[in-house]
N, C-alpha and C positions, 0 to 999 in steps of 0.2 A: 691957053688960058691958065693961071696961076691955080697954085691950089686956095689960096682967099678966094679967088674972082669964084669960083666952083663954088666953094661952100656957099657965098651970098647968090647962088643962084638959085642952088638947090634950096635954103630957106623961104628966097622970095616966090618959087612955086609948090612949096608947103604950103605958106600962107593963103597964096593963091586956090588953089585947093580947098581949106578950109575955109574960106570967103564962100567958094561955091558951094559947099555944102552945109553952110549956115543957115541959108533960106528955107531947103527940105526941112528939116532942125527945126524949123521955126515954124513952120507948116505945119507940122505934125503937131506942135504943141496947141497951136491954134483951134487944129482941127478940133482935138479936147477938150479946149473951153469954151469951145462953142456950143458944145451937146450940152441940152438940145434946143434945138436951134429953132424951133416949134412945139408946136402941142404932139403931145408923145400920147398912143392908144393903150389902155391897160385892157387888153383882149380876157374875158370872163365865158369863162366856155357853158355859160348854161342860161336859161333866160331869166328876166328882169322878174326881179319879188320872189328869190331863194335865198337860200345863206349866204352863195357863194357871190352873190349879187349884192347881199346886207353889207358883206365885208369892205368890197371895191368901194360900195359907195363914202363908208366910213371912211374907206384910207386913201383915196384918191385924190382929194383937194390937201390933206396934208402932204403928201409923196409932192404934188404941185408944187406946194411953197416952199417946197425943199429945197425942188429943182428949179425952180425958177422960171415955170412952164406950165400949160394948164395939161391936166393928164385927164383923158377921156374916156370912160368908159365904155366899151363897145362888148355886147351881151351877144352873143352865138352858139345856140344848143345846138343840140342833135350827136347821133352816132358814138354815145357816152364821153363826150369831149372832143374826140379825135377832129370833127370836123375845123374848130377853133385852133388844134393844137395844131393842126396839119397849116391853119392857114399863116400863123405865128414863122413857121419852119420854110412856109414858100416866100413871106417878107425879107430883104436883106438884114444883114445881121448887123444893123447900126445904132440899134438903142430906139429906134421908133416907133416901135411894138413890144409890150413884155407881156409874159402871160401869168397871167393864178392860176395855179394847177395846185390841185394833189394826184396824191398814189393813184386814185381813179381816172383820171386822163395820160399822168404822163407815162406810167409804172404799167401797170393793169393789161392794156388795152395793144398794146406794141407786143404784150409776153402771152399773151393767150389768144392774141388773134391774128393770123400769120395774111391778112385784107388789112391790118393796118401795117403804112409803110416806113412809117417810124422806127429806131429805139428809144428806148430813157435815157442815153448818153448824147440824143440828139439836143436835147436842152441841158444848159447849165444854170444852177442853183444861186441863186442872188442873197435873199434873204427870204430865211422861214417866216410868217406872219402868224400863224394861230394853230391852235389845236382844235379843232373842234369834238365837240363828245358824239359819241355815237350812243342812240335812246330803242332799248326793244319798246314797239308799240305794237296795241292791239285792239282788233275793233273792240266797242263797247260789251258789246252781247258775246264775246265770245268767254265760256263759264272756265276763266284764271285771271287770278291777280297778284299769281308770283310765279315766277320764273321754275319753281318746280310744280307747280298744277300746268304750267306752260307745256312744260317738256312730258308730262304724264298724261297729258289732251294729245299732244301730237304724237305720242307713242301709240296711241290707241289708234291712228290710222294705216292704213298703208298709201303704198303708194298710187292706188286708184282714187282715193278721197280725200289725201295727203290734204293739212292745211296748205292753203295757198299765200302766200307773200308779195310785196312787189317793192321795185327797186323803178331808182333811175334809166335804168338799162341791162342788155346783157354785157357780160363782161365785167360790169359795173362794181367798184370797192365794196358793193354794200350787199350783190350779187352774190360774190364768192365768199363772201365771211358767212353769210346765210348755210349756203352751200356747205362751208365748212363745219357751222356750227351743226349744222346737219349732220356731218359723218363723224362730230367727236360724240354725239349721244347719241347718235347709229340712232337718227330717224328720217325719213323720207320729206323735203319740201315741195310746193309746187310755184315754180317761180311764173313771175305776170309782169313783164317788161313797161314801162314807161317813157316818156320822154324829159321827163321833169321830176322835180319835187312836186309841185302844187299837187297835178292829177294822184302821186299817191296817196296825199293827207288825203285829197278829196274822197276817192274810193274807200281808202282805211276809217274814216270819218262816215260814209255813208254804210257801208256794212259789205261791199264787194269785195275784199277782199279781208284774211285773215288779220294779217297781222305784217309786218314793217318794220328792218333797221335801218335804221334812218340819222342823219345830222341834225343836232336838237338845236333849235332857233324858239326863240323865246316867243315867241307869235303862237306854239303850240301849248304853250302853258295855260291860256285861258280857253282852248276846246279842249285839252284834257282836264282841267277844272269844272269843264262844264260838261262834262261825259262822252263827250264829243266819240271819244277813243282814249284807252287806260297806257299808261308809262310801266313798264314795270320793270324795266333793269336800263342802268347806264353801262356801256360797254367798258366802264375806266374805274378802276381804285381814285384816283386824286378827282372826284366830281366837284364840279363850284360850286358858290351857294347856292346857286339859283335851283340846281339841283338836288339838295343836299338831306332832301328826302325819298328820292330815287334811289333803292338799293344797287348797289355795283352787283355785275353777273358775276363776278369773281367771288362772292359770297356764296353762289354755288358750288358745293364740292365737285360736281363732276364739270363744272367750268369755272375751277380757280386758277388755271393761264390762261381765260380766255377775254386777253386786255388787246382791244384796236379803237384806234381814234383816225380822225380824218386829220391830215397833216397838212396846211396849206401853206402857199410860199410863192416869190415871184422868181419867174425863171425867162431868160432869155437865150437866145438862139445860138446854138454854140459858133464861137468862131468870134463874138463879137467883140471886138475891140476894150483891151483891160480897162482903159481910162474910162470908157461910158459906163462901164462892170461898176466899176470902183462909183461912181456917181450916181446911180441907183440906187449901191448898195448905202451909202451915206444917206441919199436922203429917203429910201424904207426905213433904214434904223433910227432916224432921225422921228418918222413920225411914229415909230413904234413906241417912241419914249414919249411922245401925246399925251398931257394926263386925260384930257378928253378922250382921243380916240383908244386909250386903255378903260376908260369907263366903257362907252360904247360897247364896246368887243365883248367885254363884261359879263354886261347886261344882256346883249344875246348869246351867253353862255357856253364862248370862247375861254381860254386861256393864252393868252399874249406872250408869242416867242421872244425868247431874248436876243438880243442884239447879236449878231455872228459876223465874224472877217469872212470874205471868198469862198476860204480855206476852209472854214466851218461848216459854212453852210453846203461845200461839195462834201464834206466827210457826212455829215449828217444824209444827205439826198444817194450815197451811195448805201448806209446803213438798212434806208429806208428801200432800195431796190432788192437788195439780198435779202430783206424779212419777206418780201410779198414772191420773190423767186419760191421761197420754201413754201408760202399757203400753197403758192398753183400747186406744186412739186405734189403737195399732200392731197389736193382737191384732184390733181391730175386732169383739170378744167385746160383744154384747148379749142378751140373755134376752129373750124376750116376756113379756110381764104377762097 
């Protein structure tokens, strides 16, 4: 064979070649624009008529029209999130499931309690969606309506008669800020587990239990108007209007670092393919820019994450696991498995 005849050989089976692997090429592009290819679930790990349920429904049919897909809400409490997040983590990782979490299901619950089989690195961070404020409450009858007649009633206890509190769960973001607020004014709580939001207001509302920190939703403003149960510190320096007669706890001298908000955001199952990543992340930020669903959010007394690439949003979602490493660290809070 000539050395011409050789070289037109060797090109016509390059080509050859790259014919055949034009198709995969091209599959794979496809597969991309296809997602998603149905109604996609926006898994809410707590039940229907909480905050975290207020949100989903806000931004759910926008995230749709983004995507060009109807997204469906689907509401599963229990076991302070983990049950919801656990089920996120057993679905394949193709964009058909994403979850709302905060630091209370994905962060929390993995680092203090050695029965969940999770980590936080099991999910990746898409796009932050809200901050929500965190509101000290207390029943009506009980004789403070500032945050230092608060902490000088609770000093007066010990821990046999300690005021009692109640949260979503053990474990719970709302748990161990309690807990902690506890050992920074060195006073004793007594925590009363739930499974919800609702039954706390209700308890906090009827006079069973002390007192509750709790995510403020705008539904609480007309029973605290109506004495239902008193507001008496926002856990955040930057409060919204809506709040903007609620003193920040940080006005307290003996709690001026003591700044926590609930962080929420949608996260999907690590592993999952960049291109579906990347078309989430477009059309969350997409409806994040909503001027409606930024009114909305608003007015239940949200503040509206900005817009984030990937990359943002994993630097932010790492920042946010090493603050809550150090609460445990200082709370020394672990659960047995």
């Amino acid at each position: 064979m000539t050395s011409h005849a050789l070289q037109t050989r060797r090109a016509l089976l390059k080509a050859g070649t790259a014919l055949a692997l034009a198709p995969a090429a091209w599959m794979k592009t496809a597969h991309a624009q296809a997602y998603p290819a149905g109604p996609v679930s926006m898994m809410v790990p707590y039940p229907a008529g909480g905050p975290s349920d207020v949100s989903a429904r806000i931004l759910s049919g926008p995230i749709g029209d983004s995507l060009g897909a109807r997204v469906v809400v689907e509401n599963l409490g229990g076991a302070t999130g983990t049950i919801a997040a656990s089920k996120v983590l057993n679905a394949k990782a193709d964009g058909g499931v994403f979850f709302q979490g905060t630091q209370n299901e994905l962060i929390l619950p993995p680092l203090t309690n050695r029965a969940v089989r999770y980590q936080p690195d099991a999910f990746e961070s898409i796009q932050p969606i809200t901050v929500t404020h965190l509101v000290l409450l207390v029943r009506a009858g009980l004789p403070a309506n500032t945050v230092d007649e608060f902490l000088k009633l609770a000093g007066e206890h010990d821990a046999s008669n300690s005021l009692t509190y109640g949260t979503v769960g053990v474990g719970s973001l709302y748990h161990l800020i309690t807990e902690y607020l506890g050992k920074t004014v060195k006073v004793p709580f007594t925590h009363v587990p739930y499974s919800g939001t609702a039954p706390v207001i209700q308890d906090l509302a009827g006079g069973q239990i002390d007192f509750s920190i709790m995510p403020f939703q705008a539904s609480m403003l007309e029973m605290i108007q109506g004495g239902r149960f008193k507001a008496l510190a926002v856990l955040s320096r930057n409060r919204p209007a809506v709040l903007a007669k609620v003193p920040s706890i940080t006005e307290t001298p003996a709690l001026a670092n003591f700044e926590y908000a609930s962080y929420a955001g949608y996260y999907v199952k690590k592993g999952t393919p960049l291109a579906i990543k990347e078309a989430l992340n477009k059309a969350i930020g997409q409806a994040l820019e909503n001027r409606d669903v930024v009114a909305k959010l608003e007015a239940d007394g949200r503040n509206v994450s900005p817009r984030m690439s990937l990359d943002e949003a994993a630097a932010a979602y790492a920042a946010e696991i090493a603050k809550h490493r150090e609460m445990i660290r200082a709370t020394g809070y672990v659960q047995a498995g």
